[in-house]
C-alpha positions as CSV (number, residue, x, y, z in Angstrom):
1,X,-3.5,-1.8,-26.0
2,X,-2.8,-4.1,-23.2
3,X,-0.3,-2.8,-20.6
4,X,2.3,-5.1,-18.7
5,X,2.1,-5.3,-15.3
6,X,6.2,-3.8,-15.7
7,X,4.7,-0.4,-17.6
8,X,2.0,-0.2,-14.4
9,X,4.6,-0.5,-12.0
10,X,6.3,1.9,-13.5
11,X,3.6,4.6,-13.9
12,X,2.4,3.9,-10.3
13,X,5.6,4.5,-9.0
14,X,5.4,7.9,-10.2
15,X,2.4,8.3,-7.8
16,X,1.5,7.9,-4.0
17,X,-2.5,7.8,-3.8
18,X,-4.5,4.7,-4.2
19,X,-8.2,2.9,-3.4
20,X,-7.4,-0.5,-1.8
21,X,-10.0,-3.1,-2.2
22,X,-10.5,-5.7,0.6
23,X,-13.0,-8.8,0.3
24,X,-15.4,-8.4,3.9
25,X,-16.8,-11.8,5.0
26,X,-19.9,-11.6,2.7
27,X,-18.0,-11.4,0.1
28,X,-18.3,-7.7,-0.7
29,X,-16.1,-5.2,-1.7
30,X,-14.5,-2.6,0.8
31,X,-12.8,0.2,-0.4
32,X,-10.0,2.4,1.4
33,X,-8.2,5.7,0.5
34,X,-4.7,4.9,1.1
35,X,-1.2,6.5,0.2
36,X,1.6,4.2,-0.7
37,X,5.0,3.6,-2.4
38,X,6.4,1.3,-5.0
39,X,9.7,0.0,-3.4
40,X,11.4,-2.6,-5.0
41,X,8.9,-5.1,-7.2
42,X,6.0,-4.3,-4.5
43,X,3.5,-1.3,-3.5
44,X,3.6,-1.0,-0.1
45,X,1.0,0.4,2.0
46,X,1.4,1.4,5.6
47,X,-1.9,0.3,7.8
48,X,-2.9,-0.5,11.2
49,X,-3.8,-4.0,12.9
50,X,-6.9,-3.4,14.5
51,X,-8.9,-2.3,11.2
52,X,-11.5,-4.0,8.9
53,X,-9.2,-3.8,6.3
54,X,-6.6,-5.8,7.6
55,X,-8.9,-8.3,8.8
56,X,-10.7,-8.6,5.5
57,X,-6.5,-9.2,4.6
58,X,-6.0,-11.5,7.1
59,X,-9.2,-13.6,6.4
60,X,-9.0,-13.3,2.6
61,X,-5.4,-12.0,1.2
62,X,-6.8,-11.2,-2.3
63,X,-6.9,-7.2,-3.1
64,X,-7.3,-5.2,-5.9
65,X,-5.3,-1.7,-5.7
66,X,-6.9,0.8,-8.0
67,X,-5.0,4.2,-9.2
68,X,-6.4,7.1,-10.8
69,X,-4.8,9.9,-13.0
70,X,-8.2,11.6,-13.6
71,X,-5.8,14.7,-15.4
72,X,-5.1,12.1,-18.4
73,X,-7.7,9.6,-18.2
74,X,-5.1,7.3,-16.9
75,X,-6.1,4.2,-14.6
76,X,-4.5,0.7,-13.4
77,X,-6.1,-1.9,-11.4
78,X,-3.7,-4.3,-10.0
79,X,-4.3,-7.7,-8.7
80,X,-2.5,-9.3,-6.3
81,X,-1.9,-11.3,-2.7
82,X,-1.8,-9.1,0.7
83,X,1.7,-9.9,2.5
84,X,1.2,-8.6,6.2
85,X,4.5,-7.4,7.9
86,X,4.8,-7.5,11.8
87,X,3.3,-5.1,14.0
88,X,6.1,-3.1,15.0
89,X,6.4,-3.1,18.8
90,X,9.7,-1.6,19.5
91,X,10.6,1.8,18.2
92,X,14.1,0.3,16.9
93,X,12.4,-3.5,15.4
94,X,12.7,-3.9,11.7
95,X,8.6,-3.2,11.4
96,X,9.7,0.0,12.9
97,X,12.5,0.7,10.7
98,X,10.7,-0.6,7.6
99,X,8.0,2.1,8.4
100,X,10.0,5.0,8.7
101,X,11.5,4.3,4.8
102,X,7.8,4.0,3.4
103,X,7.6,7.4,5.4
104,X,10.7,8.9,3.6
105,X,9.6,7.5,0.7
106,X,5.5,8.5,0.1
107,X,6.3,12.0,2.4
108,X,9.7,13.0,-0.2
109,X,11.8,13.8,3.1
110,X,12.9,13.1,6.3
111,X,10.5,13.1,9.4
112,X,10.9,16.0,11.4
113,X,10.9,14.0,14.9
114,X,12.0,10.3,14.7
115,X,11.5,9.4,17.9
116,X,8.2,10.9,17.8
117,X,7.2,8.8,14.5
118,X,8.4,5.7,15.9
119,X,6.4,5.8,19.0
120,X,3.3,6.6,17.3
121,X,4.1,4.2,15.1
122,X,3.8,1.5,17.9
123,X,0.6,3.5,20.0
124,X,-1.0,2.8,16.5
125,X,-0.1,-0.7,15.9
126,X,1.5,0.0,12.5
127,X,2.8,-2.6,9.9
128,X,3.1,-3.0,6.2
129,X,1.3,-4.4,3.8
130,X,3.4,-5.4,0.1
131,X,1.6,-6.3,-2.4
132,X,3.6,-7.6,-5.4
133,X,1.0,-7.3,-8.4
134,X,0.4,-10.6,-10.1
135,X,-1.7,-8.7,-13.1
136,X,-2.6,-5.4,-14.2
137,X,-5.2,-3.6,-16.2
138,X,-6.0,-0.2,-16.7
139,X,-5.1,2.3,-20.1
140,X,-2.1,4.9,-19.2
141,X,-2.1,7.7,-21.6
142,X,0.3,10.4,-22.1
């Protein structure tokens, strides 16, 4: 049975751990453990600037974000277009703020030091990636 990419949106946002795959200049797959959350019609991924991934994204924006439920032989591959937030820079810019909301949302609470998250944050050069799925494959059972 063919699911929509709705029904995978909807079973993803039940969970928070993904493979993201990038496309490296030879064309080859790279894969990355990531956590993210489903907010709004997007999964959102927090990552840093300076890695391969986000240079693979920058270069070539098409990913693939696979998600396993190896408990009920449950999978869903989405396919989509990498959107790169800003950097954030400034423990109170909207990169900053955005950031601390995925937090909330993937961690299930709030932060125990703000100021402490924000500024890493910023050491780390942090920003967002939303991917809004343009298919999806995959079985969900149970």
């Amino acid at each position: 049975m063919a699911i929509t990419v709705d029904q995978a949106m909807e079973w993803a946002a039940t969970r928070k751990h993904a493979v993201l795959i990038t496309l490296r200049k030879d064309g080859r797959a790279q894969s990355s453990d990531v956590s993210y959350a489903v907010i709004d019609d997007a999964i959102v991924i927090s990552l840093t600037s300076d890695r391969a991934k986000t240079a693979n994204m920058r270069r070539d924006p098409r990913i693939i974000v696979h998600i396993t439920d190896p408990s009920s032989w449950s999978y869903v591959s989405f396919d989509g277009v990498a959107e790169l937030g800003d950097v954030t820079t400034d423990p109170h810019d909207q990169a900053a703020n955005d950031l601390a909301d995925y937090y909330q949302r993937v961690a299930g609470q709030a932060h125990p030091d703000w100021d402490d998250y924000r500024s890493a944050m910023i050491d780390e050069k942090r920003q967002l990636l939303r991917i809004r799925p343009t298919s999806a494959v995959g079985q969900i059972n149970g």
